[in-house]
C-alpha positions in Angstrom: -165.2 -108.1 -31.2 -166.2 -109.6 -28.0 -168.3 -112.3 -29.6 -164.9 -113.5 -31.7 -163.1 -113.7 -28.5 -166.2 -115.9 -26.7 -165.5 -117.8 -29.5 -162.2 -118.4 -29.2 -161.5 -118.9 -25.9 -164.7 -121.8 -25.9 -162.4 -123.4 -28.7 -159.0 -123.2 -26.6 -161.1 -124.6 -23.4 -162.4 -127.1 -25.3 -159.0 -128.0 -26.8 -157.3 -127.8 -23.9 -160.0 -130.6 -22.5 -159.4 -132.9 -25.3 -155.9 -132.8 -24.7 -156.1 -133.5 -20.8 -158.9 -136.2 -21.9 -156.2 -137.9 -24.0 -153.3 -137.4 -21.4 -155.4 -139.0 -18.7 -156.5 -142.1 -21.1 -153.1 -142.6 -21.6 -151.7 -142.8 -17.7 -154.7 -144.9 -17.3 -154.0 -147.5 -20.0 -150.3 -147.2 -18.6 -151.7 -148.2 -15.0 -153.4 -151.1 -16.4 -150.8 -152.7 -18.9 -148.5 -152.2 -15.9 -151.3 -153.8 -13.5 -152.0 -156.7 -15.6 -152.5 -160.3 -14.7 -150.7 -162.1 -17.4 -151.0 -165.7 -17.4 -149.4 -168.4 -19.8 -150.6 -171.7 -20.7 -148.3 -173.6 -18.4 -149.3 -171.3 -15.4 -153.3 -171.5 -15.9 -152.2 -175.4 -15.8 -150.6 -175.0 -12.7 -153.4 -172.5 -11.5 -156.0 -175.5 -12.1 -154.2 -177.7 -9.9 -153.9 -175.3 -6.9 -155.9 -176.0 -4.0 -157.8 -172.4 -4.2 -157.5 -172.0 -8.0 -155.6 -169.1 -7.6 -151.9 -168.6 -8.5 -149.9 -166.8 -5.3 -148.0 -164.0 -6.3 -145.0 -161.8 -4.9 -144.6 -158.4 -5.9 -140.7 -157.6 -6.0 -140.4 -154.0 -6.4 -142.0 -151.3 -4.1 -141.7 -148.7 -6.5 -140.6 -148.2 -10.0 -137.0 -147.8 -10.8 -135.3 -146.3 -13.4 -131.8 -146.9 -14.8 -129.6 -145.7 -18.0 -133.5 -144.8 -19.6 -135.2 -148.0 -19.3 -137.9 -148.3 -16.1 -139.1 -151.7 -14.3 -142.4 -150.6 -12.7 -143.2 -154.1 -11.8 -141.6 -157.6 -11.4 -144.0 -160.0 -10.0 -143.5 -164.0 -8.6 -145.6 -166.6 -8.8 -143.7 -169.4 -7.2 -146.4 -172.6 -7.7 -145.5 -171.8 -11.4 -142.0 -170.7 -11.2 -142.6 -167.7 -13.3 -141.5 -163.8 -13.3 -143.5 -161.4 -14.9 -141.2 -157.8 -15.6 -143.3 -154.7 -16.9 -140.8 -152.5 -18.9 -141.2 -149.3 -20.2 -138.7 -148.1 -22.5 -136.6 -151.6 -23.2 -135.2 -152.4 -27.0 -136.7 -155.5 -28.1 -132.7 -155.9 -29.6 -131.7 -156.0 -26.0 -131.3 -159.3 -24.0 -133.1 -158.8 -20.4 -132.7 -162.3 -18.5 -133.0 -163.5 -14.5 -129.0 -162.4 -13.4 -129.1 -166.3 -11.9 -130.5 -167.9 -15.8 -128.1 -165.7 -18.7 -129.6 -168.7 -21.0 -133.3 -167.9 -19.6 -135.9 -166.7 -22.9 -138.9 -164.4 -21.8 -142.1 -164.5 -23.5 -143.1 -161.0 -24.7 -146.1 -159.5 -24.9 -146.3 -156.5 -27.3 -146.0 -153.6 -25.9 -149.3 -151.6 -24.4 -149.0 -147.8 -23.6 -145.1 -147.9 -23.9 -145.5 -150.9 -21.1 -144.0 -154.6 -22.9 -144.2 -157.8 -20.1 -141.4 -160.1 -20.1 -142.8 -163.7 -18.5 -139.4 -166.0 -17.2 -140.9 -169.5 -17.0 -138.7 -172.5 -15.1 -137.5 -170.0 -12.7 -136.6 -171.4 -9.3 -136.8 -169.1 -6.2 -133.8 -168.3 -5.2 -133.1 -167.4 -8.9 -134.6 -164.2 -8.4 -132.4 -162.8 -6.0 -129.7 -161.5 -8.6 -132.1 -159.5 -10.3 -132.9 -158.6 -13.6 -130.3 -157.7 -16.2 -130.8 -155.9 -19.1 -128.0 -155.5 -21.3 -127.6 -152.1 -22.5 -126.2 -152.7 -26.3 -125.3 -149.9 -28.7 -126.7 -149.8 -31.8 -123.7 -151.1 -34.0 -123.5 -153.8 -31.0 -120.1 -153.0 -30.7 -120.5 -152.8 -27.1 -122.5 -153.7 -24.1 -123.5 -152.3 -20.9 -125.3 -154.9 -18.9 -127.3 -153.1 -15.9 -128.8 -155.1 -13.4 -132.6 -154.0 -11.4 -132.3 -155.8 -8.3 -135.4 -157.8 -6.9 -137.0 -158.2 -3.3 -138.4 -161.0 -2.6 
């Protein structure tokens, strides 16, 4: 009797380290699709013209936030190029999510990683960022639309 329950509780330990194992590879993967450097054509152009070779970049939020669901972890500025790089978790790709300042602005996106997708906002002057972020928050029928705006610090 004793040797079935040795058994047995190896097998839970050794399920219950498999499962931890796979929990911890995914917030790692997370922490690096939200950590990414993403660069675009037009920015390793820009990159190569730099004195340094090296893009500057602003981080904009100092921690996650969270609104109706969706969370920006990370909105990122790199002026030389005039691009914004926003790490969503949780965004519809039917959604529109544009720079408050450019409604007509279109983001590259880059498939989602570990439930993290990066929106990259080229042509974006400076003081464009200071509205924000806006995702529009639209109902499956799109009958209606509730835009909510992550405000950036620059």
């Amino acid at each position: 009797m004793t040797r079935k329950r040795n058994i047995l509780l190896v097998l839970l330990a050794m399920a219950a380290l498999v499962a931890v194992s796979g929990l911890a590879w995914q917030t790692v993967g997370k922490q690096q699709a939200i950590h990414a450097e993403v660069r675009t054509a037009r920015m390793t152009q820009i990159e190569n013209t730099v004195p340094d070779g090296i893009l500057s970049a602003q981080e904009l939020l100092a921690q996650p936030v969270e609104q109706n669901g969706v969370t920006l972890h990370r909105a990122v500025y790199y002026p030389q190029a005039e691009t914004l790089v926003c790490f969503f978790e949780n965004e519809d790709p039917n959604r529109n999510i544009y720079p408050a300042a450019l409604p007509d602005c279109n983001a590259t996106i880059l498939p989602d990683t570990y439930g993290i997708t990066a929106y990259i906002f080229e042509d974006v002057p400076a003081d464009a960022i200071t509205g924000g972020v806006v995702v529009e928050m639209t109902d499956w029928q799109f009958e209606r639309c509730d835009p909510v705006t992550f405000l950036l610090h620059s």
